[in-house]
N, CA, C and O atoms as a GROMACS GRO file, in nm:
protein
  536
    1UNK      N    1   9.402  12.348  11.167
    1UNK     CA    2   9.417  12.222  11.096
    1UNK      C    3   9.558  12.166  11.123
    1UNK      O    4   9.662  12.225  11.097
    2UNK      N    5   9.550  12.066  11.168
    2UNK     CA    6   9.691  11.969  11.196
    2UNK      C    7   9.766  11.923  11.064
    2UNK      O    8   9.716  11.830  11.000
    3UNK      N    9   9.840  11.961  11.036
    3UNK     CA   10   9.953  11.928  10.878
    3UNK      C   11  10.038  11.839  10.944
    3UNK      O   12  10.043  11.732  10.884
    4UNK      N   13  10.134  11.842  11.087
    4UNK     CA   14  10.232  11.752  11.180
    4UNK      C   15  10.172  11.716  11.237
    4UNK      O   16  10.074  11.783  11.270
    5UNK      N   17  10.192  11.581  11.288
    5UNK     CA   18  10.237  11.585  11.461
    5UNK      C   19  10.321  11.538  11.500
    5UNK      O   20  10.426  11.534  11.437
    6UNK      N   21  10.305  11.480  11.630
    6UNK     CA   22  10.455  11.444  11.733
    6UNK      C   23  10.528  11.336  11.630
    6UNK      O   24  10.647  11.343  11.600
    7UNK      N   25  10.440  11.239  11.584
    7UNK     CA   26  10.518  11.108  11.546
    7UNK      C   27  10.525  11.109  11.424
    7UNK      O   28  10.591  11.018  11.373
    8UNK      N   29  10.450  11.226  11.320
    8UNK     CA   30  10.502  11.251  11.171
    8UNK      C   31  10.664  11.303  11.129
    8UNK      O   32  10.750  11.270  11.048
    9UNK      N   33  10.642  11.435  11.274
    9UNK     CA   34  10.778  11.506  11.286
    9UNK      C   35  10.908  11.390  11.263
    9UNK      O   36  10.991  11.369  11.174
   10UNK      N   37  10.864  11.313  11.431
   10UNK     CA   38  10.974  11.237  11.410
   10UNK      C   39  11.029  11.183  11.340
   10UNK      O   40  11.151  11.173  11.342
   11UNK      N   41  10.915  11.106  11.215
   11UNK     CA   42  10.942  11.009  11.096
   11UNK      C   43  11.036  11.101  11.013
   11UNK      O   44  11.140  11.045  10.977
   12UNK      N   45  11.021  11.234  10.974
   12UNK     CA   46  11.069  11.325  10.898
   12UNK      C   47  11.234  11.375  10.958
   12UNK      O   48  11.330  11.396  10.883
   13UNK      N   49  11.236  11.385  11.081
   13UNK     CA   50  11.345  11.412  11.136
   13UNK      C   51  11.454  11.263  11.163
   13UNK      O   52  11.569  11.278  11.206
   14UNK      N   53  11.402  11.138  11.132
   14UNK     CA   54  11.464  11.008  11.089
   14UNK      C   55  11.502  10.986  10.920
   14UNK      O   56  11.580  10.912  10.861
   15UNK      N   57  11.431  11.062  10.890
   15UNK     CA   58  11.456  11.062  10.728
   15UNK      C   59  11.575  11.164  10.743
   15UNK      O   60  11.689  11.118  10.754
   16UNK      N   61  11.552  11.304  10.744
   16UNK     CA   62  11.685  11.372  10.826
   16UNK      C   63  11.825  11.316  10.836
   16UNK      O   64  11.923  11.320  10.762
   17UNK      N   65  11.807  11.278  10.918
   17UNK     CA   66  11.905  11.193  11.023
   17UNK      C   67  11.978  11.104  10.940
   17UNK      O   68  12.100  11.110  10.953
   18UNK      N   69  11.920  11.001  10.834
   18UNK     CA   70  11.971  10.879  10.782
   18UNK      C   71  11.997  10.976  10.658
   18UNK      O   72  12.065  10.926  10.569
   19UNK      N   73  11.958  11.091  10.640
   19UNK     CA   74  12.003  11.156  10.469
   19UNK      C   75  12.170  11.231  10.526
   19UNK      O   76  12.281  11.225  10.473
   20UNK      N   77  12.128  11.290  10.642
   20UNK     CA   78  12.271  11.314  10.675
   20UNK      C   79  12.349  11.265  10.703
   20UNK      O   80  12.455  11.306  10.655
   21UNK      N   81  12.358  11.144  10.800
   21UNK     CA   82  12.456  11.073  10.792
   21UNK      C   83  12.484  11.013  10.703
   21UNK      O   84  12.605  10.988  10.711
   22UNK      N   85  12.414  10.946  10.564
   22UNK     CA   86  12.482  10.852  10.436
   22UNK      C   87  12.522  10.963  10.339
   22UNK      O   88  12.554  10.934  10.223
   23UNK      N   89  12.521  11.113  10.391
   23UNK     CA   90  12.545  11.234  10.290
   23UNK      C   91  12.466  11.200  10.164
   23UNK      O   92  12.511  11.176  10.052
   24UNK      N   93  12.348  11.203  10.202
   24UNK     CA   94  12.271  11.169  10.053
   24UNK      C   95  12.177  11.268  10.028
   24UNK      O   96  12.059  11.271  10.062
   25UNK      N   97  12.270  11.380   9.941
   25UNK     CA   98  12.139  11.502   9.936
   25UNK      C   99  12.048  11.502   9.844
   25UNK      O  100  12.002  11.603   9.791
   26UNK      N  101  12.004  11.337   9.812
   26UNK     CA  102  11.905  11.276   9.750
   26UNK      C  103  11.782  11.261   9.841
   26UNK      O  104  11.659  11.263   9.841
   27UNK      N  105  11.853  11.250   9.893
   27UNK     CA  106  11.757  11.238  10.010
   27UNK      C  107  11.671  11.310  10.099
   27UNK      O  108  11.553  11.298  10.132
   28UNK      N  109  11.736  11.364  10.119
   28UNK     CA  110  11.776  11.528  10.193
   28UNK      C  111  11.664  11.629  10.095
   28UNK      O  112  11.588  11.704  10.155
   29UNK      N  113  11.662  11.624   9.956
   29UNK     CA  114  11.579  11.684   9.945
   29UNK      C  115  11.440  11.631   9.918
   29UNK      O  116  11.358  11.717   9.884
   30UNK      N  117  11.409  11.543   9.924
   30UNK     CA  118  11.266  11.478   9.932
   30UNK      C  119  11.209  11.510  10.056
   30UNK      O  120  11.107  11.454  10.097
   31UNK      N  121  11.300  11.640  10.148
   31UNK     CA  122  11.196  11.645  10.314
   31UNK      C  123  11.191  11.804  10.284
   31UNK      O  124  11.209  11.878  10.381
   32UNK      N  125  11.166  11.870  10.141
   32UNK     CA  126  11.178  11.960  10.183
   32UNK      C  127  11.093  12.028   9.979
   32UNK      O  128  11.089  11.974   9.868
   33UNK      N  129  11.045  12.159  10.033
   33UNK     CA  130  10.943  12.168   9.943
   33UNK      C  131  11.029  12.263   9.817
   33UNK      O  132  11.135  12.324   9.831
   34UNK      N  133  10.927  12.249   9.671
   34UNK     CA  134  11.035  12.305   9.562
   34UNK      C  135  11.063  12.452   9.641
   34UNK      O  136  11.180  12.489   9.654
   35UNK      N  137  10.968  12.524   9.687
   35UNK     CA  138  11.014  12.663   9.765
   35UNK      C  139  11.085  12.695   9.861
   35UNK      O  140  11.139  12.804   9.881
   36UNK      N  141  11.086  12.588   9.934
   36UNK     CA  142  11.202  12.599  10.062
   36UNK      C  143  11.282  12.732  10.069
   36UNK      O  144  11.357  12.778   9.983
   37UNK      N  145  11.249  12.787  10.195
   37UNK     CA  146  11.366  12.930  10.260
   37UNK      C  147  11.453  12.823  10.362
   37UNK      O  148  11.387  12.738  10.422
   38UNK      N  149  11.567  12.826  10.376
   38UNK     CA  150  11.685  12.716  10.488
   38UNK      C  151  11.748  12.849  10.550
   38UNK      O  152  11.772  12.929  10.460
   39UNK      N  153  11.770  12.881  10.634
   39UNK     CA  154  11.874  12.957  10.717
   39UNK      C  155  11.982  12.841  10.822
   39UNK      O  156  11.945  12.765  10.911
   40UNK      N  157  12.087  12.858  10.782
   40UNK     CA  158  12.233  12.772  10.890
   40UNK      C  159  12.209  12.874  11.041
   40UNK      O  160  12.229  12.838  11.157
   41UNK      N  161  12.177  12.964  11.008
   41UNK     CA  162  12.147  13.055  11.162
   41UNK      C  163  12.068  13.163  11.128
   41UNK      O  164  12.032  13.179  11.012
   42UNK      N  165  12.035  13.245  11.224
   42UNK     CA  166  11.911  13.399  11.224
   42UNK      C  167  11.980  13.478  11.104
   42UNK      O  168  11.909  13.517  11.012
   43UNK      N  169  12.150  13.507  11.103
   43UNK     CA  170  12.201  13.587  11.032
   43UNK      C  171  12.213  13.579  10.887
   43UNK      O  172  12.223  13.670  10.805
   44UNK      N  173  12.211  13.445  10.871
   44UNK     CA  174  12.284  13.445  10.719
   44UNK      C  175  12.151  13.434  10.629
   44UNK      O  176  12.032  13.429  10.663
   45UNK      N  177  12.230  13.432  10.466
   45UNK     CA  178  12.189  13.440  10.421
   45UNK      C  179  12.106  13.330  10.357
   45UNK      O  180  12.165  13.236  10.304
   46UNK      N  181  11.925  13.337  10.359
   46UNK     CA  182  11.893  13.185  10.344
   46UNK      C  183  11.923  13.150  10.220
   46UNK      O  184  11.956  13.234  10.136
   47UNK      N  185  11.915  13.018  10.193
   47UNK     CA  186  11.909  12.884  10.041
   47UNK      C  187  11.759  12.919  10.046
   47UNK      O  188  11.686  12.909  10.144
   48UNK      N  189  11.720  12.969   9.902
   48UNK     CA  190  11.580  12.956   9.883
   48UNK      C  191  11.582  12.885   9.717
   48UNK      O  192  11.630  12.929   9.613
   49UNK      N  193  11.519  12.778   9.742
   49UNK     CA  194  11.458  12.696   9.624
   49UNK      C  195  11.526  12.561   9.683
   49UNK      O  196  11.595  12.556   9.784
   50UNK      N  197  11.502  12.482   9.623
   50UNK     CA  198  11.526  12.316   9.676
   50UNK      C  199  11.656  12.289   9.600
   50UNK      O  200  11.742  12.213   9.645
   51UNK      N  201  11.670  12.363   9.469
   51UNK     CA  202  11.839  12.326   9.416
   51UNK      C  203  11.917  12.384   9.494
   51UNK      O  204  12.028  12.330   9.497
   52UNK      N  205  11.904  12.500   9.579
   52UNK     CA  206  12.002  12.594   9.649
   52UNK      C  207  12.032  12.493   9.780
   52UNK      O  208  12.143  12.477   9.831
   53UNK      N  209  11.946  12.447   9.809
   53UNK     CA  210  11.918  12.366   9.913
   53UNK      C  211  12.003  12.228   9.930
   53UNK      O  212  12.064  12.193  10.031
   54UNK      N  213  11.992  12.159   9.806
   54UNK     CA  214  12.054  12.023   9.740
   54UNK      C  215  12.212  12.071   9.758
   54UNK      O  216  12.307  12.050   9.834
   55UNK      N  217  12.184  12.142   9.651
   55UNK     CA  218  12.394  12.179   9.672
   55UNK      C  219  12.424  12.245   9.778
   55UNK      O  220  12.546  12.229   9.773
   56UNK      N  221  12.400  12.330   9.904
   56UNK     CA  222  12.433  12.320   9.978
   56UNK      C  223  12.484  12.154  10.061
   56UNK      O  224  12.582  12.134  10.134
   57UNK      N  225  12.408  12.084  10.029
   57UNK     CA  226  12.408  11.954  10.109
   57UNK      C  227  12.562  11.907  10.055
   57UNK      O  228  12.677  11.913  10.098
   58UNK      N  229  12.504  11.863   9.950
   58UNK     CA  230  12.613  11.826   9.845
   58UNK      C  231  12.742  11.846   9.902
   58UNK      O  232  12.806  11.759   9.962
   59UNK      N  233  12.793  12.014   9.869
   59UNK     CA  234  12.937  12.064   9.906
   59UNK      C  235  12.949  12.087  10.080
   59UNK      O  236  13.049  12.134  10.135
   60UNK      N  237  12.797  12.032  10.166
   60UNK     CA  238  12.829  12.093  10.311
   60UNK      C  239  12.867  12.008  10.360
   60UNK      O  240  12.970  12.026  10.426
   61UNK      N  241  12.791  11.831  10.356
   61UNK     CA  242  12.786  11.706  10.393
   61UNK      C  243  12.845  11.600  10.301
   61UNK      O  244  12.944  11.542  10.344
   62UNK      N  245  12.804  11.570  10.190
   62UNK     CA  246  12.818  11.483  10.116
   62UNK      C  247  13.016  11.509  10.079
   62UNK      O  248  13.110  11.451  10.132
   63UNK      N  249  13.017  11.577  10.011
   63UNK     CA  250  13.172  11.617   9.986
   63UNK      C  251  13.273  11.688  10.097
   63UNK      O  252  13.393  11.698  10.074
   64UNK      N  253  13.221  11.730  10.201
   64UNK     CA  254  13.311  11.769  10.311
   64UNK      C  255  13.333  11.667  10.480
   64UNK      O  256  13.429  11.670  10.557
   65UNK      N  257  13.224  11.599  10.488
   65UNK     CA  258  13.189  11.513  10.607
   65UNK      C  259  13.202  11.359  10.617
   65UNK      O  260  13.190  11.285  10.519
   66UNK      N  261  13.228  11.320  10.734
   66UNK     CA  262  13.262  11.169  10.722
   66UNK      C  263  13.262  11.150  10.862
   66UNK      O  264  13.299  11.220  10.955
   67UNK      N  265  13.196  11.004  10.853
   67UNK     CA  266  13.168  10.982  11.094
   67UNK      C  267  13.068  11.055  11.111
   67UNK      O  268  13.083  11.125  11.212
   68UNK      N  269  12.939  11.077  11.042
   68UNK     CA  270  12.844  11.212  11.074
   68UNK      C  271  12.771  11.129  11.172
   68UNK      O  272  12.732  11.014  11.150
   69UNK      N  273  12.755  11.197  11.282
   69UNK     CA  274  12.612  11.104  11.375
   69UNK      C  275  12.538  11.148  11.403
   69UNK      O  276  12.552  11.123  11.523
   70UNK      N  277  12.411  11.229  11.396
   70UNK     CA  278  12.303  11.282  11.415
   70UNK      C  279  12.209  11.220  11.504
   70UNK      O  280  12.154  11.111  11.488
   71UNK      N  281  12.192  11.324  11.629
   71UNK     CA  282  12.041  11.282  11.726
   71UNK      C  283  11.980  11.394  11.742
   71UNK      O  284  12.044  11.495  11.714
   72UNK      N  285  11.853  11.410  11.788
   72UNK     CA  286  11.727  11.504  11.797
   72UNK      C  287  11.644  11.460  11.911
   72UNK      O  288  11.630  11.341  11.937
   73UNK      N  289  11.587  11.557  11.984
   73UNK     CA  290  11.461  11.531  12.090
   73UNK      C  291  11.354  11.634  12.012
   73UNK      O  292  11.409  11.721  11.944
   74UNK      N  293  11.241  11.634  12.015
   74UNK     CA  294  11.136  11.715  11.975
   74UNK      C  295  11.107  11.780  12.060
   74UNK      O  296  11.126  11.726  12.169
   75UNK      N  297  11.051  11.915  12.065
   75UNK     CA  298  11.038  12.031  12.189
   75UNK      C  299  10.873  12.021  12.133
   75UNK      O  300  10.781  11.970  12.196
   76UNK      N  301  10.867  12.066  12.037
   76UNK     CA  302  10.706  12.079  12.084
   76UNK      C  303  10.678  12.109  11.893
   76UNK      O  304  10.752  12.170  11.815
   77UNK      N  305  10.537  12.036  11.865
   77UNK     CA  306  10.449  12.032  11.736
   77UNK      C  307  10.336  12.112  11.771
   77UNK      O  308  10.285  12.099  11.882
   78UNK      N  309  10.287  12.203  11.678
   78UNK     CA  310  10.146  12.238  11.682
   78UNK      C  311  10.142  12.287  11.514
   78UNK      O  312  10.230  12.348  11.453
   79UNK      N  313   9.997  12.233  11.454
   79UNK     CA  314   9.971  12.270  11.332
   79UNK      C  315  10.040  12.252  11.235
   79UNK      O  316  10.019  12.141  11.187
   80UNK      N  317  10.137  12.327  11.165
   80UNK     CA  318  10.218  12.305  11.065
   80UNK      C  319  10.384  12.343  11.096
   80UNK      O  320  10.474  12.337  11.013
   81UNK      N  321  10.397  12.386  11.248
   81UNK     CA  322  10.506  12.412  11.341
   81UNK      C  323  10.571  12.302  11.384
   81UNK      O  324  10.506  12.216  11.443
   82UNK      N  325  10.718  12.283  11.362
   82UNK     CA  326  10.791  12.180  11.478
   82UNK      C  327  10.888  12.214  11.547
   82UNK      O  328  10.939  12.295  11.469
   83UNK      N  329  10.952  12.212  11.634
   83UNK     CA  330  11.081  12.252  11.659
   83UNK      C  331  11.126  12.121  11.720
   83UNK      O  332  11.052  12.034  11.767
   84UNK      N  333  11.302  12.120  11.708
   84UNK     CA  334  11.359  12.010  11.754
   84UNK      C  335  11.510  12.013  11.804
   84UNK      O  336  11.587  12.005  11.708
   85UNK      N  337  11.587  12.023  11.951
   85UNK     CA  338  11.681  12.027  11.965
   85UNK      C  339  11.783  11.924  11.932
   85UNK      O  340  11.753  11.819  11.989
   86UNK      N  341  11.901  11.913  11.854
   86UNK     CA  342  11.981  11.817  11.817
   86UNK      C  343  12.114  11.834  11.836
   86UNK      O  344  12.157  11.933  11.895
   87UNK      N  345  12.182  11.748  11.794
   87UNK     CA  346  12.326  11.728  11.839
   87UNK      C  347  12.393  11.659  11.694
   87UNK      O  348  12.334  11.564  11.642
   88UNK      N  349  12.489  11.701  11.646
   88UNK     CA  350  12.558  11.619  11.539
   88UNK      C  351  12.709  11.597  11.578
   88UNK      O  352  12.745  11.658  11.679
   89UNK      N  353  12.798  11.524  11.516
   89UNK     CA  354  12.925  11.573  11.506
   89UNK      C  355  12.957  11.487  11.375
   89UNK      O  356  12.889  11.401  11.318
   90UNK      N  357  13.064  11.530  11.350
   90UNK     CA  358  13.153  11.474  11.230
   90UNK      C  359  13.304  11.493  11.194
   90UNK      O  360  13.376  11.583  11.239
   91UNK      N  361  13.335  11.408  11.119
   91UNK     CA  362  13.521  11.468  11.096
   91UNK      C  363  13.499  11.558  10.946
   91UNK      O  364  13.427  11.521  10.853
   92UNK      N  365  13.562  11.656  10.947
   92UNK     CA  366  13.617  11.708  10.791
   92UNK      C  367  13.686  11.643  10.757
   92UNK      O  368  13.774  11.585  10.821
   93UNK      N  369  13.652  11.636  10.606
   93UNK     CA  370  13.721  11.528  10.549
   93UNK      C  371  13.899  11.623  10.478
   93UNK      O  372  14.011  11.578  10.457
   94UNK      N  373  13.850  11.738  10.464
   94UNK     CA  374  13.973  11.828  10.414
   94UNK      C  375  14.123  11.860  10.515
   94UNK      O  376  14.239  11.888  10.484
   95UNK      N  377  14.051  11.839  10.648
   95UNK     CA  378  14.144  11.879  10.755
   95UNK      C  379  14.126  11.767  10.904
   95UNK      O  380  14.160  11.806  11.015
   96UNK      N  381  14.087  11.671  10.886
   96UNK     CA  382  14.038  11.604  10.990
   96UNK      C  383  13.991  11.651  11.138
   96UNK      O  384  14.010  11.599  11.249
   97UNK      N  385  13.940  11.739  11.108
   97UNK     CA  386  13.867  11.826  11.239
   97UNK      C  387  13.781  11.768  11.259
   97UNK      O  388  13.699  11.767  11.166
   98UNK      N  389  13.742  11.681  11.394
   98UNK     CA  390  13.592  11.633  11.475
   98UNK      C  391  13.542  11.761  11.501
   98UNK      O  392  13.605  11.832  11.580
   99UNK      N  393  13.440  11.802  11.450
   99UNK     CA  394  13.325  11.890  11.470
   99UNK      C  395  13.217  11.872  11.546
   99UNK      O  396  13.113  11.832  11.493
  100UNK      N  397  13.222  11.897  11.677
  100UNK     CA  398  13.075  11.878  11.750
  100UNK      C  399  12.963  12.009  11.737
  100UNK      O  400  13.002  12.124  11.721
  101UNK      N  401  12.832  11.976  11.745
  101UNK     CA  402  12.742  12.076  11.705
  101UNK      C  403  12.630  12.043  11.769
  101UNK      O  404  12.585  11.930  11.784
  102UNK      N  405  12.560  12.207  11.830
  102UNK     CA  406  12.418  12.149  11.968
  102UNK      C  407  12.347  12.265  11.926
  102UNK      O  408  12.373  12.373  11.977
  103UNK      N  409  12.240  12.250  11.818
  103UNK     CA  410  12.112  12.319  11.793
  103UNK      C  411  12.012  12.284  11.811
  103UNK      O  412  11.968  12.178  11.855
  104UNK      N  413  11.944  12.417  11.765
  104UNK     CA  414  11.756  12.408  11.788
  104UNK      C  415  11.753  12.440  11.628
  104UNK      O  416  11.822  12.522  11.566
  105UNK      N  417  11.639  12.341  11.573
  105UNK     CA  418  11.575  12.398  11.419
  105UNK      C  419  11.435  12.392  11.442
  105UNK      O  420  11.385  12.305  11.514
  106UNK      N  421  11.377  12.471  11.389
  106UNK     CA  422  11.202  12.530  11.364
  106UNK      C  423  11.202  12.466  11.209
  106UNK      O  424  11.290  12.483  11.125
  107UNK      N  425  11.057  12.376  11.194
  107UNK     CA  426  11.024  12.376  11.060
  107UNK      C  427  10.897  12.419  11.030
  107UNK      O  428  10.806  12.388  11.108
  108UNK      N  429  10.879  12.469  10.954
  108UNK     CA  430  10.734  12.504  10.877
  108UNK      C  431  10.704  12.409  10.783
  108UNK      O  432  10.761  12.390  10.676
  109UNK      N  433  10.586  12.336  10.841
  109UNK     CA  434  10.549  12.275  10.689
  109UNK      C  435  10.402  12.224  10.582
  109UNK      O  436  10.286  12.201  10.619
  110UNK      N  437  10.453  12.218  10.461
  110UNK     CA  438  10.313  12.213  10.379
  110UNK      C  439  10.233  12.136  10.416
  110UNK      O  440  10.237  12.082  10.526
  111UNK      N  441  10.110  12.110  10.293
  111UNK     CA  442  10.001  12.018  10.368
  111UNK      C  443  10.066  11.877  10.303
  111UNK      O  444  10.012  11.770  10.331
  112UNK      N  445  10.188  11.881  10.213
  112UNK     CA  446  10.233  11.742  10.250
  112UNK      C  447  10.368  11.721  10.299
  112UNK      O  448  10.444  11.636  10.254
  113UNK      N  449  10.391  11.794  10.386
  113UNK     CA  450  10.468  11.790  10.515
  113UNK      C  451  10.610  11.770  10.443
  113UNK      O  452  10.690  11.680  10.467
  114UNK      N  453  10.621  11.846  10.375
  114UNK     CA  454  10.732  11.863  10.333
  114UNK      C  455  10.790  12.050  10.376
  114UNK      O  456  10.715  12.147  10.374
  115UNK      N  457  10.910  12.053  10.404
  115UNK     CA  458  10.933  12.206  10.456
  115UNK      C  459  10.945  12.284  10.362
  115UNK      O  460  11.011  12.261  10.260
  116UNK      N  461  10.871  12.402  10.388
  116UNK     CA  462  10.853  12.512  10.362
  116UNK      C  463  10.961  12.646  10.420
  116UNK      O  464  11.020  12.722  10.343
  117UNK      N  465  10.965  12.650  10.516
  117UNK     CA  466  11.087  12.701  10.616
  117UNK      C  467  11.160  12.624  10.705
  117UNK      O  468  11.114  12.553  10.794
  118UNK      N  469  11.290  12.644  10.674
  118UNK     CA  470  11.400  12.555  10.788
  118UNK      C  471  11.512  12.649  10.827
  118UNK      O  472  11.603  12.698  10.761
  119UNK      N  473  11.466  12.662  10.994
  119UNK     CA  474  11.535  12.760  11.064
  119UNK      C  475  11.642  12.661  11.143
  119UNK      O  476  11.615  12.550  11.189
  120UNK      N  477  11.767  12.729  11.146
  120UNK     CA  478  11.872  12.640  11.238
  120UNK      C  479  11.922  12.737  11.327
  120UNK      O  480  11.947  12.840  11.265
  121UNK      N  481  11.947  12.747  11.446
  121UNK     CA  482  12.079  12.769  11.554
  121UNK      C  483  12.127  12.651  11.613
  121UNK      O  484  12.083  12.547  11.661
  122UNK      N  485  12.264  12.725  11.584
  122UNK     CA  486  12.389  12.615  11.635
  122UNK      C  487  12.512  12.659  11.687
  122UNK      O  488  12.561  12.767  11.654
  123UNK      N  489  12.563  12.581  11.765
  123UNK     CA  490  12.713  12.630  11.811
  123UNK      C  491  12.780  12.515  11.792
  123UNK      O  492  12.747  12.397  11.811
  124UNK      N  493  12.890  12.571  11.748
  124UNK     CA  494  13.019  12.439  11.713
  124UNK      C  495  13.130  12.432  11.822
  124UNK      O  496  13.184  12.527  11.878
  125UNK      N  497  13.153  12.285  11.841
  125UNK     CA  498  13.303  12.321  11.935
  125UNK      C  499  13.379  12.230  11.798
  125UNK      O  500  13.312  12.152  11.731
  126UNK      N  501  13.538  12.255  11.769
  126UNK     CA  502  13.601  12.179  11.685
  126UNK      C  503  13.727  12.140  11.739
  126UNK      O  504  13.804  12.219  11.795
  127UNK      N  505  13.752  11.999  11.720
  127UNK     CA  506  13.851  11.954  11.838
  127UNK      C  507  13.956  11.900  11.705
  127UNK      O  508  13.907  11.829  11.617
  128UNK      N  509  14.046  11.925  11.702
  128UNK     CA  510  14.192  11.967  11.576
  128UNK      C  511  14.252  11.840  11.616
  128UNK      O  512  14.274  11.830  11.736
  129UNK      N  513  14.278  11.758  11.556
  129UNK     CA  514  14.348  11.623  11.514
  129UNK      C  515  14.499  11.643  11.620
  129UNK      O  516  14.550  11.755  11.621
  130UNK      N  517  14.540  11.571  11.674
  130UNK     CA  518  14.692  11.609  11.765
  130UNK      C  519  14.846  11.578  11.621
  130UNK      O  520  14.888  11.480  11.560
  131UNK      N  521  14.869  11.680  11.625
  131UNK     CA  522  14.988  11.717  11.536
  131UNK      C  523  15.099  11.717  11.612
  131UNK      O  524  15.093  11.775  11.720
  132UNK      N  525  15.231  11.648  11.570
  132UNK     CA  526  15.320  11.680  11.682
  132UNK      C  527  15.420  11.769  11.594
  132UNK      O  528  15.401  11.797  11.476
  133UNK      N  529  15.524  11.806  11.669
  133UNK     CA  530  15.578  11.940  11.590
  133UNK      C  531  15.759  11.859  11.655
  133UNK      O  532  15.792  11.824  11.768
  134UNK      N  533  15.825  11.856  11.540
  134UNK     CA  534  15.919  11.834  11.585
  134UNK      C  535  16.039  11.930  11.537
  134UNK      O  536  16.152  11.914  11.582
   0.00000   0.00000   0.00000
């Protein structure tokens, strides 16, 4: 039974996109189910429930980020499976570090396509504001 497809994903991964960049983890959580498991990578430890989820956003994006630009290509949908390679960057707002970032996320999702599991890998490069030292 088909729960995604190619052009639902996308709609969902545009909702994404516009929740992260306006840091609106209002937003942010309307793509994602009251049970939600989130992993930031394979290792850590996941956000499970949709409040764990919210305040992550909150203190990750909303209160730390600024200049966020988010893009995505879709790799491939089947059934209730998506995966999608993306690209973000942003400045910290605490230390003015441009943060560039190039992952793959897997979603699992319900029959109203809201996520159930959200898997991320990512690698960061962070390029440090020029300080002069006198």
């Amino acid at each position: 039974m088909e729960i995604i497809n190619f052009k639902s994903f996308e709609n969902w991964l545009d909702l994404y996109k516009k929740a992260w960049e306006e840091r609106n983890p209002d937003l942010v959580a309307e793509l994602f189910a009251e049970d939600i498991v989130m992993r930031e990578n394979p290792f850590s430890t996941p956000f499970e429930g949709l409040e764990a989820v919210k305040k992550y956003w909150e203190e990750g994006a909303r209160d730390s980020q600024m200049n966020i630009e988010f893009s995505y290509e879709v790799i491939a949908v089947k059934s209730n499976h998506a995966y999608a390679k993306w690209n973000a960057s942003f400045d910290r707002i605490s230390n003015k570090v441009h943060v560039k970032l190039d992952g793959i996320l897997e979603v699992q999702f319900d029959e109203n396509q809201k996520a159930v599991i959200f898997n991320e890998w990512w690698h960061r490069k962070e390029i440090r504001p020029n300080i002069k030292i006198k």
